[in-house]
N, C-alpha and C positions, 0 to 999 in steps of 0.2 A: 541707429536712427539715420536716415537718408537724410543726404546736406539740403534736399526741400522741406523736410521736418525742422533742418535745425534752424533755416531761414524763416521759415513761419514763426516759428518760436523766439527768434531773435525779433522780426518786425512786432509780436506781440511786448514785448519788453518795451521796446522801443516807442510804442504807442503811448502806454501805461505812462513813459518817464515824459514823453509830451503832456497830457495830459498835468501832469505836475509842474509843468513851468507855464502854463497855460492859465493852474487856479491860482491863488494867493498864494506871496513867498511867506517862505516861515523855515526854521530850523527843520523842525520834521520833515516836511516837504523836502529841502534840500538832499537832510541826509537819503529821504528815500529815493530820491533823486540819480544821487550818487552811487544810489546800491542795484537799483537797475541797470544804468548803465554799465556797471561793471560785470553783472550777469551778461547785458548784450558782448560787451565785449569779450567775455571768456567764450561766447559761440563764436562771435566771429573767428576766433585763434582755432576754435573748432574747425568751422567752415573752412577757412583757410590752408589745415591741416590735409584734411581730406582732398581739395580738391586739389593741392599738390601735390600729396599721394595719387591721383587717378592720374596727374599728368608724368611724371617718375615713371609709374606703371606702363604709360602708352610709350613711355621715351624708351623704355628697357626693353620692349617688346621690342620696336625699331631697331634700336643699336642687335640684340642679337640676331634680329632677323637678316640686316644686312652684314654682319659676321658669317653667317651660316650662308649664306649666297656667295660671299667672298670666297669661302673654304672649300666650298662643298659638304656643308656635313648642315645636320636638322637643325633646326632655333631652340630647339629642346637643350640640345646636345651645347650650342651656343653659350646657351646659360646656365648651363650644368661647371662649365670650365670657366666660367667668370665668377664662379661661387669660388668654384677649387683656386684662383689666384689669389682672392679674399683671403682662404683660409690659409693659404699658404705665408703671404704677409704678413698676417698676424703671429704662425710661427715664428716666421723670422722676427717680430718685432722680442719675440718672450726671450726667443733662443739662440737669435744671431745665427749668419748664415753657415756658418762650420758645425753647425749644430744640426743641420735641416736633412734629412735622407736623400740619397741621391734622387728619388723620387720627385721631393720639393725641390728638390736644388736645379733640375731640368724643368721645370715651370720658372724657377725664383731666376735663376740667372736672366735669361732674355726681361726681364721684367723690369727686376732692381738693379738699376745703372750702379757699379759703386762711385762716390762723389772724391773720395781718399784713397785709404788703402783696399784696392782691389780684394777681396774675401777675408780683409782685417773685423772681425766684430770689434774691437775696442776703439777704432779708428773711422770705420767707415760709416759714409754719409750716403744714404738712398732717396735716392727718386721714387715715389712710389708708383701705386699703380693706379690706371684708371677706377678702378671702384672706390680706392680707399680716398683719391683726390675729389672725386664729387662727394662726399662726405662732407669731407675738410670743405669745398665751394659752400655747401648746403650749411653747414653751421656760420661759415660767413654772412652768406644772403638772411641768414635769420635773426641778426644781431640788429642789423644798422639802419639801410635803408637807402643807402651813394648805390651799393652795387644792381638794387633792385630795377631804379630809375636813371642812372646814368647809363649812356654807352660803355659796353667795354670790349676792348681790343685786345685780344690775344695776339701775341708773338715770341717765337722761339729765342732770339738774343734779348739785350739789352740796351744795344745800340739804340742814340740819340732816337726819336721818331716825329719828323716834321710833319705838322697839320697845318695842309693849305688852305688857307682865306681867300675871299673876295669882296671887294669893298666895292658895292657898282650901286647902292640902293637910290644916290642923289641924281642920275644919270637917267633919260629917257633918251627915247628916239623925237623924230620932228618929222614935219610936212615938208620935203623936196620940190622947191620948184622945178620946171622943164627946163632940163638944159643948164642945170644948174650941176658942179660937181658936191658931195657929198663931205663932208667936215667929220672930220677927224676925232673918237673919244676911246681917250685909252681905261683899261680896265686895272684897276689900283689889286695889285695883290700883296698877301702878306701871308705869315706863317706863324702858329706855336710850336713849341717842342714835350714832346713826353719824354722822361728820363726815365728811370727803372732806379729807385730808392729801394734799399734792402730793409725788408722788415722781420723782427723775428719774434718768435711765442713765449721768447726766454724760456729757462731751462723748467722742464718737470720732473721730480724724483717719483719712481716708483718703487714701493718695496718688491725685491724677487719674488716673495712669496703670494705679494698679489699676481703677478708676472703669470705664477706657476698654477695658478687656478684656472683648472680649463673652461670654466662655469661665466670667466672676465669675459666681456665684452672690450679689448683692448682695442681696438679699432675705432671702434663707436666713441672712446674714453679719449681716444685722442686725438678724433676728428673734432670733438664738440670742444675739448680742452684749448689745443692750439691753433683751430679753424676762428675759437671765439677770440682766446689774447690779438691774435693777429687782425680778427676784423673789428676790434674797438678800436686799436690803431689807426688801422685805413679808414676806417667811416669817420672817426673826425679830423681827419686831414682833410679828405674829400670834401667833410662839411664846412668848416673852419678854416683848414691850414693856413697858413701864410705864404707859401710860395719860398719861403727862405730856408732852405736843408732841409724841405719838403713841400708835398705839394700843394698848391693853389689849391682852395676848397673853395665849392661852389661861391657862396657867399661873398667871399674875396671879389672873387667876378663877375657878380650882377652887381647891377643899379640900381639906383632907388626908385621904388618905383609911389610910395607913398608914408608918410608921416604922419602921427598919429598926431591930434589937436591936445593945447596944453589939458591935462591931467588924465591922458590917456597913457599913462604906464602901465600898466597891469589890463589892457584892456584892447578893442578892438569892436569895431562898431561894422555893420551894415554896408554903409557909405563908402567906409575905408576898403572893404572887400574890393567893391566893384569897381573903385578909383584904381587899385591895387591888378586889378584885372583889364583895365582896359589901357593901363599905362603900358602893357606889352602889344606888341605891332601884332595884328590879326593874323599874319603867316606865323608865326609863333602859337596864338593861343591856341590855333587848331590842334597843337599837340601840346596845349598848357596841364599843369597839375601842381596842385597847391603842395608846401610840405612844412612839415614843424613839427615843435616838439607833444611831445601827450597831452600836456598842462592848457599848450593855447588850443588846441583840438577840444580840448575840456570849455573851454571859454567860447568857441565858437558854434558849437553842439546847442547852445540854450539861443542862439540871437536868430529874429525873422528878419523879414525885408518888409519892405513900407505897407506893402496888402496882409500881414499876418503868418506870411509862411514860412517855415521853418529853413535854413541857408546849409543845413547838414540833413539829406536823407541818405535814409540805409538802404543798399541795395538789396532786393527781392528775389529775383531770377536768377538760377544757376550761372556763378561766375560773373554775376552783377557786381560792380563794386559799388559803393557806399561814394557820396558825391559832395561837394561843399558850390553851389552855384552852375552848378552840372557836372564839373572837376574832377577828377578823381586827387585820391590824396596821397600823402606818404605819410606818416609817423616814425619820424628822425631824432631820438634823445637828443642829439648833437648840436641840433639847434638852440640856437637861445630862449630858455623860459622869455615869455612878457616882464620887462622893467625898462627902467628910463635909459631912452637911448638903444633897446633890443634891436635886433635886425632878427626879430622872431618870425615871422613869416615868410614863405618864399614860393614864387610863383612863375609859371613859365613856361617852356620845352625845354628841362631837364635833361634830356638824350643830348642837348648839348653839352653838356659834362662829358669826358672824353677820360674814359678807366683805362690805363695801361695793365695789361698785366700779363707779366716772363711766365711764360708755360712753366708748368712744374713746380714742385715744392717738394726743398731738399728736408730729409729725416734725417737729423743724427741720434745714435743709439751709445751710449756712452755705458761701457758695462765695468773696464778696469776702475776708471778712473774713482767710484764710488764704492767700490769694491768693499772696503773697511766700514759700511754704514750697512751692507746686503741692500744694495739698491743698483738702479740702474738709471741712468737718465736720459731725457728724451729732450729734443726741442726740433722747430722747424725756421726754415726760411723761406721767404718768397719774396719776388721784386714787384713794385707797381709804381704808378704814377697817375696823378689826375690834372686838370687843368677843362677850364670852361671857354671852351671854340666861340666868339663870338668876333665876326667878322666887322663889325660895327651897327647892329642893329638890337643891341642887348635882349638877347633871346631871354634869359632871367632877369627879375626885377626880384627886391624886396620891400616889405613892410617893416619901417622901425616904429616903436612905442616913440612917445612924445617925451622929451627931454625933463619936463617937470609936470 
């Protein structure tokens, strides 16, 4: 089915479940409510699938193409040896590198950095390779929700990484009289830091015998395994953390930008949206987008605005997205369900979020040390940091629920 069939098909659901918070409420109505939209949203994951598949596709085209321009040799041939690094990886993952024919092992060397003991399988720790680390990114990106709409910064060390500020927003210029000299206004700056916090997947046992199955998809098992431990981590620091032996998460770092009225705990009204929206400075909203978690997205899906219209439409047109007051959205677990005192909502220029992240992610392949179980063990590491850049003019605001 074309991703214009499965949008039609999802706006058709979508229609249906209007129509049901439009008639009288009632149990039935709800639950059918409920069961719509859960059909729309399994297209959307559809949707979504696909059209990041076509863009994968166009990215793989480019990267071999500009390989084979590099080299001299076809985009054919490009992606013929970017399979054979794949496959070679995954050997070494089963078999360690003493075990690889010298065939793999003049592909495997220039590739896997050793991190310990130089050609040690019981010891060493690899770098992998570009296919199997956009994996591991791609299982990341499809957990959380910080890495999709935050900035992030790649860099090769660790080292401190100062972000320069400017604080000039209360400052204007003036009318010059003739003959008049010109008065003096200096520019207030300032700075954050990104740090580089080690994160890891903790350890995974696999039995050798799955190892030895050549049928495994060991790659894929352990991009989505330790791509996912490692991105529940990072996506709620990002969202939450506290800045203390880790990092600042978004919310830390906005403001508030609106309060729900007494007995709105579990709730969120019309009013509060657009109070919630225009409490951020208009250079901001132009890159604003709302995010939260599923539950209040649930809650805000059924409310209109004062003329009848619905504050949640789904987007139609290829690579449309789906809107909350024009917005576009995020769906973040991390965020706070709606209760008293939540800071469940959050709205802004998000790209102000500032993702560090240390190139690379170390593999260790632990084959002795398990040795008396027939197992082998796997974990990864990666460094990052976040922190939200706001030089004084809180580019992020939140919405908290009302305290009683």
């Amino acid at each position: 089915m074309t991703i214009k069939a499965l949008r039609e098909e999802r706006a058709k659901l979508v229609a249906d479940a209007r129509a049901l918070v439009d008639g009288a409420p009632s149990a039935e109505n709800d639950a059918k409510f409920d069961e719509l939209m859960a059909a729309a949203d399994a297209l959307k994951a559809r949707i979504d699938r696909a059209e990041r598949l076509e863009g994968v596709e166009a990215h793989l085209g480019e990267r071999a193409a500009v390989s084979a321009a590099v080299r001299g040799i076809s985009p054919d041939q490009a992606r013929d040896e970017q399979v054979t690094e794949d496959q070679v990886f995954a050997r070494f993952l089963r078999v360690g590198m003493n075990n690889l024919s010298a065939e793999e092992r003049a592909i495997a060397v220039p590739q896997f950095q050793a991190a310990q003991s130089v050609g040690t399988t019981t010891a060493g720790g690899y770098t992998v390779p570009q296919g199997f680390y956009a994996q591991l990114e791609q299982a990341q990106k499809a957990y959380g929700g910080m890495l999709e709409v935050g900035f992030v910064i790649d860099t090769e060390s660790g080292n401190a990484l100062p972000i320069p500020t400017s604080t000039d927003v209360a400052n204007t210029g003036a009318i010059l009289s003739e003959n008049t000299q010109v008065s003096a206004q200096d520019v207030t700056f300032g700075n954050v830091n990104l740090g580089a916090y080690t994160y890891t997947s903790k350890l995974i046992l696999v039995s050798n015998q799955l190892l030895q199955d050549s049928a495994f998809d060991l790659n894929a098992f352990l991009a989505d395994a330790l791509g996912t431990r490692i991105a529940r981590a990072i996506n709620t620091h990002f969202t939450v953390g506290t800045g203390s032996s880790q990092p600042a998460g978004v919310i830390v770092g906005a403001a508030s930008g609106k309060v729900g009225t007494t007995g709105q705990t579990t709730s969120v009204i019309y009013d509060d949206l657009v109070d919630l929206e225009h409490s951020v400075d208009p250079a901001h909203r132009r890159q604003g987008r709302f995010m939260m978690a599923d539950s209040s997205l649930k809650v805000i899906k059924k409310l209109k605005d004062s003329q009848g219209r619905p504050l949640w439409v789904p987007g139609l047109a290829t690579s449309e997205p789906d809107t909350i007051l024009g917005y576009g959205y995020t769906v973040n677990q991390d965020m706070a369900a709606m209760a008293a005192n939540a800071k469940s909502i959050a709205f802004g220029d998000l790209k102000k979020y500032f993702i560090r992240r240390v190139k690379g992610t170390q593999v260790l392949r632990l084959t002795e040390r398990y040795a008396d179980f027939n197992q082998t063990g796997f974990l990864a590491f990666q460094r990052w940091d976040g922190v939200l850049v706001d030089a004084g003019s809180n580019p992020v605001k939140y919405y908290a629920n009302s305290a009683t």
